[in-house]
PDB file of N, CA, C and O in Angstrom:
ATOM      1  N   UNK A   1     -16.721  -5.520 -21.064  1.00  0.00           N
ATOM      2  CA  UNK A   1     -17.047  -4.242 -20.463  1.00  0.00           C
ATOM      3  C   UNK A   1     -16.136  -4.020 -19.257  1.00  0.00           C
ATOM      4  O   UNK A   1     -16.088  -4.869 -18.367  1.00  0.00           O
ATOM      5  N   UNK A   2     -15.469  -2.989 -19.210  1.00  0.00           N
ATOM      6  CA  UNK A   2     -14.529  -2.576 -17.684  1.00  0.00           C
ATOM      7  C   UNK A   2     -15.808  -2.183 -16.643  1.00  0.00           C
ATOM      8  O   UNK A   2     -16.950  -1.725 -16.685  1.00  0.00           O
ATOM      9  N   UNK A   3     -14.865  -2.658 -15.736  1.00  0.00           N
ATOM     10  CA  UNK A   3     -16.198  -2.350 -14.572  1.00  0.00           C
ATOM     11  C   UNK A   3     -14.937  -1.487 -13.276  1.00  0.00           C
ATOM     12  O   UNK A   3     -13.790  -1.751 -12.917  1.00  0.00           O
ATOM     13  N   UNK A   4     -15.661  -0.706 -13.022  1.00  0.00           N
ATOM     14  CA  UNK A   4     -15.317  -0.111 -11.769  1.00  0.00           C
ATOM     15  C   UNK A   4     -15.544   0.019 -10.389  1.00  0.00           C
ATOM     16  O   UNK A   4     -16.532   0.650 -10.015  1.00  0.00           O
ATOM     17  N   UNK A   5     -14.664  -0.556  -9.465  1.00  0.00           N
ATOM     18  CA  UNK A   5     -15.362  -0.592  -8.193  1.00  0.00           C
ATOM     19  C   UNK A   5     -15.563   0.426  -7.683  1.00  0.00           C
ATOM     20  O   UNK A   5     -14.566   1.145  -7.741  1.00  0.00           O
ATOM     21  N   UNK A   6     -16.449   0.902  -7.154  1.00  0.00           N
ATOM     22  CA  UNK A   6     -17.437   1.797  -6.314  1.00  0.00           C
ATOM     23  C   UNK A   6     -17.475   1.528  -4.561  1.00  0.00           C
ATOM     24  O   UNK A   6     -17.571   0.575  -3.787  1.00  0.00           O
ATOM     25  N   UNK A   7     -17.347   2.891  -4.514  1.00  0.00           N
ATOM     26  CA  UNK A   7     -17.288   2.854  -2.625  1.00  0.00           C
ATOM     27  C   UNK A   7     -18.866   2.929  -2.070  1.00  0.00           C
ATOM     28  O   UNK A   7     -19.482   3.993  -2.138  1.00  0.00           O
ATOM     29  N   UNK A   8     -19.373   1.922  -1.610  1.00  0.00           N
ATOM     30  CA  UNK A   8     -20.763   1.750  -1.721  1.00  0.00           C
ATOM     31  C   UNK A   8     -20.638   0.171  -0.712  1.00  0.00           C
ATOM     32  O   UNK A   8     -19.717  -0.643  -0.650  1.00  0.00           O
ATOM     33  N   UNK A   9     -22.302   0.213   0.147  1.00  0.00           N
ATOM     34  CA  UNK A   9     -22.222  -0.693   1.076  1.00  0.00           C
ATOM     35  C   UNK A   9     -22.972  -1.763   0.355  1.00  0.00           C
ATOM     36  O   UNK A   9     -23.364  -2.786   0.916  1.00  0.00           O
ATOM     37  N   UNK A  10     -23.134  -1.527  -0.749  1.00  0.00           N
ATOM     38  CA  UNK A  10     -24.115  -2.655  -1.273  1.00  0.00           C
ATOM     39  C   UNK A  10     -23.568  -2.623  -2.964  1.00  0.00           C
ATOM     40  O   UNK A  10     -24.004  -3.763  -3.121  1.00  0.00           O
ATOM     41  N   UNK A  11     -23.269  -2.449  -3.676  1.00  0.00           N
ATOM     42  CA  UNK A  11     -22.725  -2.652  -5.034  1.00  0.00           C
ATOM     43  C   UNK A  11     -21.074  -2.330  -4.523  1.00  0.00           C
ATOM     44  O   UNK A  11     -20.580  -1.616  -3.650  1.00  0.00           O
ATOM     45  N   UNK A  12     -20.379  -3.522  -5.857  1.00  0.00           N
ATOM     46  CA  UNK A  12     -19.312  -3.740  -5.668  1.00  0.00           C
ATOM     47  C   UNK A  12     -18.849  -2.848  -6.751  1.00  0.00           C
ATOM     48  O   UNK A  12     -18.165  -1.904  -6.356  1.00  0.00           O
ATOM     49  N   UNK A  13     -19.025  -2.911  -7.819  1.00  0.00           N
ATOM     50  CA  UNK A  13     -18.362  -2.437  -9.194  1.00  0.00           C
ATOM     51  C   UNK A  13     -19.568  -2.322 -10.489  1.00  0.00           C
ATOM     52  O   UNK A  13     -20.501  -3.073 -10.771  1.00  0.00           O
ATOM     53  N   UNK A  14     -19.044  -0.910 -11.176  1.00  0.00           N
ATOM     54  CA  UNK A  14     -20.242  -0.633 -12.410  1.00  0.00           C
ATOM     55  C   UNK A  14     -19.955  -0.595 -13.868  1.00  0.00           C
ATOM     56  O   UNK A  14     -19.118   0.130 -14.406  1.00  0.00           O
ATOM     57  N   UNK A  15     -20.486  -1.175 -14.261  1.00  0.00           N
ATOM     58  CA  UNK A  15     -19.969  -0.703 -15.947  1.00  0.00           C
ATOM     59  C   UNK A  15     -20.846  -0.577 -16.732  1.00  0.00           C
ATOM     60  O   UNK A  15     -22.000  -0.960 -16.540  1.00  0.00           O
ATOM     61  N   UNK A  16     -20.449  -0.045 -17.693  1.00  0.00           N
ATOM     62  CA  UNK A  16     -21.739   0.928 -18.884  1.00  0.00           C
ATOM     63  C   UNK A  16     -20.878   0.778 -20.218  1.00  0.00           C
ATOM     64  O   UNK A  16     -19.666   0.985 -20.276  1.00  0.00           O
ATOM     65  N   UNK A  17     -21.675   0.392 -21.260  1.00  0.00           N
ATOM     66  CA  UNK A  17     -21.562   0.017 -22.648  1.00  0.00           C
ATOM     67  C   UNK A  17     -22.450   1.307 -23.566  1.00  0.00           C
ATOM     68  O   UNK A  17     -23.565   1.120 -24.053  1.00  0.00           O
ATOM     69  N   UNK A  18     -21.850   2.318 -23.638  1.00  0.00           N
ATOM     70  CA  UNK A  18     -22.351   3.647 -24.218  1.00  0.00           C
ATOM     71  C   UNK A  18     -23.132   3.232 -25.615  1.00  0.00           C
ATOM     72  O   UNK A  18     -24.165   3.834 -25.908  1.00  0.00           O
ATOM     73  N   UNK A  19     -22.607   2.173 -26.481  1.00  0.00           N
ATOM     74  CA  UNK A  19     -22.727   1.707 -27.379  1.00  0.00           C
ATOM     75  C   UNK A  19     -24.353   1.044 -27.326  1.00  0.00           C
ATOM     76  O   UNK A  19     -25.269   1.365 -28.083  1.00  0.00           O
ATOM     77  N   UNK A  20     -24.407   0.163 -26.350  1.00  0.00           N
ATOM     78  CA  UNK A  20     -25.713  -0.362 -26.108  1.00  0.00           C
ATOM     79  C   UNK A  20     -26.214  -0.004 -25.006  1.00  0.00           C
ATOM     80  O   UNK A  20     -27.123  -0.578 -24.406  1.00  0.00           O
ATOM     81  N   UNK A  21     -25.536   1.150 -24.623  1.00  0.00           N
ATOM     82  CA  UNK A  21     -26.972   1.813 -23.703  1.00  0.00           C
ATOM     83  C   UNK A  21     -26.885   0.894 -22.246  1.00  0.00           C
ATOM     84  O   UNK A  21     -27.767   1.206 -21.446  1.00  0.00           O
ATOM     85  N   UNK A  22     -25.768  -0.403 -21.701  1.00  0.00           N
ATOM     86  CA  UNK A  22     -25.961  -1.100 -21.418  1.00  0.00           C
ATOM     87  C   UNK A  22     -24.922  -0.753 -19.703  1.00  0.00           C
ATOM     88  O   UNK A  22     -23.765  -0.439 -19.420  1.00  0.00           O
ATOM     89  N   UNK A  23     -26.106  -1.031 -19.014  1.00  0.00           N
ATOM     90  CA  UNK A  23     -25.548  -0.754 -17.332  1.00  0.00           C
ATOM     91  C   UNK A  23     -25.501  -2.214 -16.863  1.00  0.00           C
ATOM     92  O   UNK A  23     -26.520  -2.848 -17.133  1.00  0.00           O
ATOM     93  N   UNK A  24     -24.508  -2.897 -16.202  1.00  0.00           N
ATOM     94  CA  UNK A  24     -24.072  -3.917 -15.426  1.00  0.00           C
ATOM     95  C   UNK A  24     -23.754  -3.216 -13.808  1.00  0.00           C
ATOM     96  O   UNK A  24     -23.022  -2.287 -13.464  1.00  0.00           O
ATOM     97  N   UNK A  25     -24.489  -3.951 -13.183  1.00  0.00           N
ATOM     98  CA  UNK A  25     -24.300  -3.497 -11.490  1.00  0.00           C
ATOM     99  C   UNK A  25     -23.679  -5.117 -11.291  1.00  0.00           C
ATOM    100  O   UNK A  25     -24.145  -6.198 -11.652  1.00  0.00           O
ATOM    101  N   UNK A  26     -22.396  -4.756 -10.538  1.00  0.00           N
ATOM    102  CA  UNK A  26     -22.264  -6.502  -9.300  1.00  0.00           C
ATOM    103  C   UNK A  26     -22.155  -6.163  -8.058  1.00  0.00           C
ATOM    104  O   UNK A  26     -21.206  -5.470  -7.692  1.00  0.00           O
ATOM    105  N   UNK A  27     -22.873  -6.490  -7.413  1.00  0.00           N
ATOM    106  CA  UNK A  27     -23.042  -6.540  -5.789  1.00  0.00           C
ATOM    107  C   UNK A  27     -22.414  -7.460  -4.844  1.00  0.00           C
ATOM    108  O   UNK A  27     -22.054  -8.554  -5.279  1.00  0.00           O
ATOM    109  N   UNK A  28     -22.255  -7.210  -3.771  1.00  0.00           N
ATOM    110  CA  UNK A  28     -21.301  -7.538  -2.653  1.00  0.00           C
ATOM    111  C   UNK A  28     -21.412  -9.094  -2.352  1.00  0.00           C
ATOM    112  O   UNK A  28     -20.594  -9.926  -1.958  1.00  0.00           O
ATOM    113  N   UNK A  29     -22.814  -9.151  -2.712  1.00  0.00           N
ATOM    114  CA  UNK A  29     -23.253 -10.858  -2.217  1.00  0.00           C
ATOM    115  C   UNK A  29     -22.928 -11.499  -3.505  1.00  0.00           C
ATOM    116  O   UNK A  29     -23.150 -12.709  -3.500  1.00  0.00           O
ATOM    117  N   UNK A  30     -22.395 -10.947  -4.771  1.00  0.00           N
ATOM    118  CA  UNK A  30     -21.766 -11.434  -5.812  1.00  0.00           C
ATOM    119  C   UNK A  30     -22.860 -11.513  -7.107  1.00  0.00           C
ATOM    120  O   UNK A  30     -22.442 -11.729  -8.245  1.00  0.00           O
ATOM    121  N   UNK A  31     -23.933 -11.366  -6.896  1.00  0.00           N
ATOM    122  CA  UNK A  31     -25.086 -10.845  -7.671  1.00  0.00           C
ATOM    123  C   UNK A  31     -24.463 -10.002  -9.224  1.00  0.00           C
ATOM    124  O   UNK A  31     -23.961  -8.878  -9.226  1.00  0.00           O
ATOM    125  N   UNK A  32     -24.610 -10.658 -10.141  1.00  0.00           N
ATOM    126  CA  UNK A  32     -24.636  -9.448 -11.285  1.00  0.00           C
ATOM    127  C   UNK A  32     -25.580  -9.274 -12.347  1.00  0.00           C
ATOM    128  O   UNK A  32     -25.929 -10.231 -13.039  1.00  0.00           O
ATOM    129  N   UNK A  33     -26.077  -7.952 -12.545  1.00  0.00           N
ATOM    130  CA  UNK A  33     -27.100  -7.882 -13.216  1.00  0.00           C
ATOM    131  C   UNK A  33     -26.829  -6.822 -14.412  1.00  0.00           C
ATOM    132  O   UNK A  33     -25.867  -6.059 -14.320  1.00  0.00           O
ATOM    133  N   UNK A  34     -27.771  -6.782 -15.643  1.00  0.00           N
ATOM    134  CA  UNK A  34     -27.508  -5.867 -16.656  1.00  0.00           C
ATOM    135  C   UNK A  34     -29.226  -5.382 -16.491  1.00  0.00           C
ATOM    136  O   UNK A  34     -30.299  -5.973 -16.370  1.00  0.00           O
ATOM    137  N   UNK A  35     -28.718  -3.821 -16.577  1.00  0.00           N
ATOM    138  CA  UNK A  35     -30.016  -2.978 -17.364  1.00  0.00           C
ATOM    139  C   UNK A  35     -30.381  -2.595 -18.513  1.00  0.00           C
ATOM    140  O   UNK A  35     -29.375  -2.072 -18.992  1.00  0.00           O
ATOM    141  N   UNK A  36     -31.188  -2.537 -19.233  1.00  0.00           N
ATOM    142  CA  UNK A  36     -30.974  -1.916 -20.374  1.00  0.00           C
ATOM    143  C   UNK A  36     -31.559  -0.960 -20.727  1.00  0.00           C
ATOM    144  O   UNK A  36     -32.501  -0.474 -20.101  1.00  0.00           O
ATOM    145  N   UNK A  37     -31.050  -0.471 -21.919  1.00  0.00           N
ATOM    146  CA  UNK A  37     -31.828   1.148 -22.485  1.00  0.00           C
ATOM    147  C   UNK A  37     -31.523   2.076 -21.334  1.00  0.00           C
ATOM    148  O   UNK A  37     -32.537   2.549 -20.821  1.00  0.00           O
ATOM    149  N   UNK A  38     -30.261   2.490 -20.748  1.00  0.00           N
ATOM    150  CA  UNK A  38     -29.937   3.121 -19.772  1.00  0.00           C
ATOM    151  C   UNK A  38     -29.404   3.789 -20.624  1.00  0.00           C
ATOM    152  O   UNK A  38     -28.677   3.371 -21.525  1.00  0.00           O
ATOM    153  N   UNK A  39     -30.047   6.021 -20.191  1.00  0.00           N
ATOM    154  CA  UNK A  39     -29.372   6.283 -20.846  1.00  0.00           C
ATOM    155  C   UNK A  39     -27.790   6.528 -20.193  1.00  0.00           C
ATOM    156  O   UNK A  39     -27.516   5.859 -19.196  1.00  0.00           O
ATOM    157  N   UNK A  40     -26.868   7.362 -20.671  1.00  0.00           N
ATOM    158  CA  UNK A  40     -25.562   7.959 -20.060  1.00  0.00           C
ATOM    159  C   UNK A  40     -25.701   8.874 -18.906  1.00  0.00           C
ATOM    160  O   UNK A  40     -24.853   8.872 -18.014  1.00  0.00           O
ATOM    161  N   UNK A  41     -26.641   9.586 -18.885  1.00  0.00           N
ATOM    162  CA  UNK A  41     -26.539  10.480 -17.811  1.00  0.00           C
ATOM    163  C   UNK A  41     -27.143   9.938 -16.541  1.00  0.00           C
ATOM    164  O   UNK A  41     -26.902  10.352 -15.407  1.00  0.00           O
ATOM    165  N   UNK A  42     -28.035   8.869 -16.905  1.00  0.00           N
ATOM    166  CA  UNK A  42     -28.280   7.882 -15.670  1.00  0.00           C
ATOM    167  C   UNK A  42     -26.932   7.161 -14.960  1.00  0.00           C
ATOM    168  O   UNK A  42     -26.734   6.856 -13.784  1.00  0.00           O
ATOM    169  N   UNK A  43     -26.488   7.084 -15.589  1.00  0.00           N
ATOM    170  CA  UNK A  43     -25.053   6.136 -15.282  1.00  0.00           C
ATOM    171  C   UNK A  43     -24.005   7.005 -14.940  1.00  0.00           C
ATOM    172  O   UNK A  43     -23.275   6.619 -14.027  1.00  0.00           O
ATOM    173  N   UNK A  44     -23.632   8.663 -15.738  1.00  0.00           N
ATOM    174  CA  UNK A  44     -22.784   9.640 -14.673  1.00  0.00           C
ATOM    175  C   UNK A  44     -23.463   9.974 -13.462  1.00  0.00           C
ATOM    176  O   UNK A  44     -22.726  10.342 -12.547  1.00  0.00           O
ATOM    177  N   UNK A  45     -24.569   9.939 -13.257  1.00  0.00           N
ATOM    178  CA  UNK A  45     -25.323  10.423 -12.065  1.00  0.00           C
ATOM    179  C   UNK A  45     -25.637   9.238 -10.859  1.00  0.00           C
ATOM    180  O   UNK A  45     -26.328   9.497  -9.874  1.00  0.00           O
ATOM    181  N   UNK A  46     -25.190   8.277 -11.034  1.00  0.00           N
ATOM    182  CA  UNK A  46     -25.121   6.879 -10.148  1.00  0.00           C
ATOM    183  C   UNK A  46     -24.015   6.930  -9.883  1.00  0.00           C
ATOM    184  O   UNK A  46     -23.630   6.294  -8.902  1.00  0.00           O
ATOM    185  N   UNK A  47     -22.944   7.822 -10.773  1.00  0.00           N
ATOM    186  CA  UNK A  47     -21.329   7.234 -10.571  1.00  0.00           C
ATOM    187  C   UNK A  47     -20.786   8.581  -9.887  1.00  0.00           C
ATOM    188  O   UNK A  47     -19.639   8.590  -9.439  1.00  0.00           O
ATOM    189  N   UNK A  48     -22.025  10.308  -9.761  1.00  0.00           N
ATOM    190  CA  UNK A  48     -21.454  10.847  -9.196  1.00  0.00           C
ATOM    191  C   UNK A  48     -22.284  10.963  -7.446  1.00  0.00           C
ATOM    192  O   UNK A  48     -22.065  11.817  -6.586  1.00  0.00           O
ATOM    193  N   UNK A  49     -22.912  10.190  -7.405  1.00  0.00           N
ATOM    194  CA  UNK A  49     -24.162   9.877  -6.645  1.00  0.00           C
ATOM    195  C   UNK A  49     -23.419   9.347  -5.019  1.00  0.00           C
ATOM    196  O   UNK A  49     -22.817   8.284  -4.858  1.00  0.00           O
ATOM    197  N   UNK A  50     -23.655  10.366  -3.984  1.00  0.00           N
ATOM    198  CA  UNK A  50     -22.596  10.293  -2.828  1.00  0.00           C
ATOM    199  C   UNK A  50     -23.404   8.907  -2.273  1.00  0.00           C
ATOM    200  O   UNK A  50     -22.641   8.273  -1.544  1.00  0.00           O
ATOM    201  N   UNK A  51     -24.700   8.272  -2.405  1.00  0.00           N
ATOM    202  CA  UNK A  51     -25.064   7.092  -1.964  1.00  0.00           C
ATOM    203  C   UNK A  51     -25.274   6.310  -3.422  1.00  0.00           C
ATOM    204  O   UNK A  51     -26.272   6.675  -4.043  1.00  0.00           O
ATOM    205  N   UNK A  52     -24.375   5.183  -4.101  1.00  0.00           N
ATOM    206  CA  UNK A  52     -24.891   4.601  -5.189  1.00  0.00           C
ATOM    207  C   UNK A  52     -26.149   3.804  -4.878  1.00  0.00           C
ATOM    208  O   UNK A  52     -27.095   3.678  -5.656  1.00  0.00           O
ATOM    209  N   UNK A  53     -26.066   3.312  -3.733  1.00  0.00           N
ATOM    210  CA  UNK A  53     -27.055   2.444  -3.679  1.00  0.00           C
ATOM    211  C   UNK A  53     -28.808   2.783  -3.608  1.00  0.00           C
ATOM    212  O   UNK A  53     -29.858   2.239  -3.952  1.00  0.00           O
ATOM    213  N   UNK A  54     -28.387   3.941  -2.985  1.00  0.00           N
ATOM    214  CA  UNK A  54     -29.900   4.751  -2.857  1.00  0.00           C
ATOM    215  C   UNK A  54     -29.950   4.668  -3.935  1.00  0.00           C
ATOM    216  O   UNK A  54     -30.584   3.758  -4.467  1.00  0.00           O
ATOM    217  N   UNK A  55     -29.130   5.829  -4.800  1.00  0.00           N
ATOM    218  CA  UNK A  55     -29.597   6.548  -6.281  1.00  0.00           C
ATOM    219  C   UNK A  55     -30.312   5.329  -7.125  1.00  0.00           C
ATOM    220  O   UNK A  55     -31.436   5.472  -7.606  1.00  0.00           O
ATOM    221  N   UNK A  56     -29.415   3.896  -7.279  1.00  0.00           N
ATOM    222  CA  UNK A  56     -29.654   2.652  -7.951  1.00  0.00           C
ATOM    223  C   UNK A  56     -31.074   2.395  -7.700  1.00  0.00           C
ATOM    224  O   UNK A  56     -31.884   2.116  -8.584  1.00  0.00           O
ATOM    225  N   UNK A  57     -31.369   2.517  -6.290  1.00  0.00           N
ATOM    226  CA  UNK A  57     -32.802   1.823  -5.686  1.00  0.00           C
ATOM    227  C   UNK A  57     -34.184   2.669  -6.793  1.00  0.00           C
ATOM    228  O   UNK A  57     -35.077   2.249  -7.529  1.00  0.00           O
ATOM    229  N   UNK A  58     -33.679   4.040  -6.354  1.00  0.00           N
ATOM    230  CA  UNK A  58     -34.467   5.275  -6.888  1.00  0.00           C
ATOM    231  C   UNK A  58     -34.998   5.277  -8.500  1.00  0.00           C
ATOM    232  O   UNK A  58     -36.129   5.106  -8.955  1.00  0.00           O
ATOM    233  N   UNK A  59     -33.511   5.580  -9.268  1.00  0.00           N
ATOM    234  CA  UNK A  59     -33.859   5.576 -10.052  1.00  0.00           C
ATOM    235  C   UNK A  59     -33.228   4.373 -11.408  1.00  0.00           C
ATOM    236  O   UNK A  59     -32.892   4.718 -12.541  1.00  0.00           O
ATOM    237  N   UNK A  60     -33.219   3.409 -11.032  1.00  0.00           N
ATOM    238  CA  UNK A  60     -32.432   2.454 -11.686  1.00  0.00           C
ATOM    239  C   UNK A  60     -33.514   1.047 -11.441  1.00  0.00           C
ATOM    240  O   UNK A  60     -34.280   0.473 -12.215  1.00  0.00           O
ATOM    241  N   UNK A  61     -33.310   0.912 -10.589  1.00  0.00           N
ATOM    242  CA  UNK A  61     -33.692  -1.220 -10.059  1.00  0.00           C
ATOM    243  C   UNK A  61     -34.997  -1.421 -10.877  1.00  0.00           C
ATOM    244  O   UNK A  61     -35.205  -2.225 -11.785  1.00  0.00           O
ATOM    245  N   UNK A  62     -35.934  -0.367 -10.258  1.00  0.00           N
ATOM    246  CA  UNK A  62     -37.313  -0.539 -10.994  1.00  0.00           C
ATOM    247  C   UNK A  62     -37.601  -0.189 -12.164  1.00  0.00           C
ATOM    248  O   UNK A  62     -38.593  -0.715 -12.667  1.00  0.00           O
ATOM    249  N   UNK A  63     -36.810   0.823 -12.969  1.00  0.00           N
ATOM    250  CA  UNK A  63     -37.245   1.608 -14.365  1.00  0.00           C
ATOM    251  C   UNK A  63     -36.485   1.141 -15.503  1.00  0.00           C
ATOM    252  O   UNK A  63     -36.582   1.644 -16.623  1.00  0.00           O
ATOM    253  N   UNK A  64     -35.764   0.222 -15.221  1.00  0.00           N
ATOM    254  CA  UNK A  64     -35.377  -0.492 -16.670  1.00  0.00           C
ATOM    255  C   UNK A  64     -35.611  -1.928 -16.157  1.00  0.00           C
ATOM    256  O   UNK A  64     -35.866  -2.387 -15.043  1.00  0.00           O
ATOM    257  N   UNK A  65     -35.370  -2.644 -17.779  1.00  0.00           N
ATOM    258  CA  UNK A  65     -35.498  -3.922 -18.161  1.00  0.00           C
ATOM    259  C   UNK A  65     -34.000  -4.404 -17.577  1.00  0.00           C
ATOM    260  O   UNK A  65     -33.050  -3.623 -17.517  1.00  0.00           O
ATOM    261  N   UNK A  66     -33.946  -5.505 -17.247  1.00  0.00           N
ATOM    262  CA  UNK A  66     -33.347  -6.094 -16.176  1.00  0.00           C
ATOM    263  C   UNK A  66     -33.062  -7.931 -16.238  1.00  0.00           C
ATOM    264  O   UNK A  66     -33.979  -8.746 -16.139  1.00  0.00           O
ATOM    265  N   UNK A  67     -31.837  -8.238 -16.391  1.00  0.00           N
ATOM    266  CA  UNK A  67     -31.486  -9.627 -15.738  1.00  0.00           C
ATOM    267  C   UNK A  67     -30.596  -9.895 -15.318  1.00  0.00           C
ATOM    268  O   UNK A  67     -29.575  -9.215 -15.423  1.00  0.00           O
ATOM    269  N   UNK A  68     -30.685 -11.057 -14.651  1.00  0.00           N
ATOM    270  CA  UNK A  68     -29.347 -11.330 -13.445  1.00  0.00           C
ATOM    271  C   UNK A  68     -28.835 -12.238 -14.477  1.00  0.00           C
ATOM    272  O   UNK A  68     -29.493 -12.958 -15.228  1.00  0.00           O
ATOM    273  N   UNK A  69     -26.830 -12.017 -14.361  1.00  0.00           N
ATOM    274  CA  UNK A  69     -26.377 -12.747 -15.685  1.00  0.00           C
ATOM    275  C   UNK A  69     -24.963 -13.349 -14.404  1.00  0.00           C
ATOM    276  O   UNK A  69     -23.772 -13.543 -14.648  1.00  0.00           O
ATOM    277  N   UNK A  70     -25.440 -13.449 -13.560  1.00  0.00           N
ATOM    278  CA  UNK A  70     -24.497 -13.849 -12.632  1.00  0.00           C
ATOM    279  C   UNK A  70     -24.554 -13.727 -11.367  1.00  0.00           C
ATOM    280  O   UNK A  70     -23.628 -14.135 -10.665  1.00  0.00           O
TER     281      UNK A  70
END
């Protein structure tokens, strides 16, 4: 998966697998995690989102299925 770094005080870089629906966040403290069943417009709207980290907190951290793979 390509990941993109993001200007953000708390996530480093994002990537999304359209195919499986599949969101990867890695964070600054080196943390990486996958979401799943994310749809696409969750993931343009985090990526057009002037705070990622809020938007992530909001509507991301808590509402999908979730593990740390790094």
């Amino acid at each position: 998966m390509e990941m993109s770094t993001v200007d953000s005080t708390n996530l480093s870089a994002v990537g999304y697998d359209i195919n499986q629906a599949l969101l990867r966040i890695e964070f600054h403290n080196g943390s990486v995690y996958e979401y799943y069943d994310v749809p696409q417009n969750v993931f343009e709207e985090l990526m057009a989102a002037e705070s990622k980290g809020s938007y992530a907190a909001v509507n991301i951290y808590k509402n999908y299925n979730q593990q740390r793979i790094g």
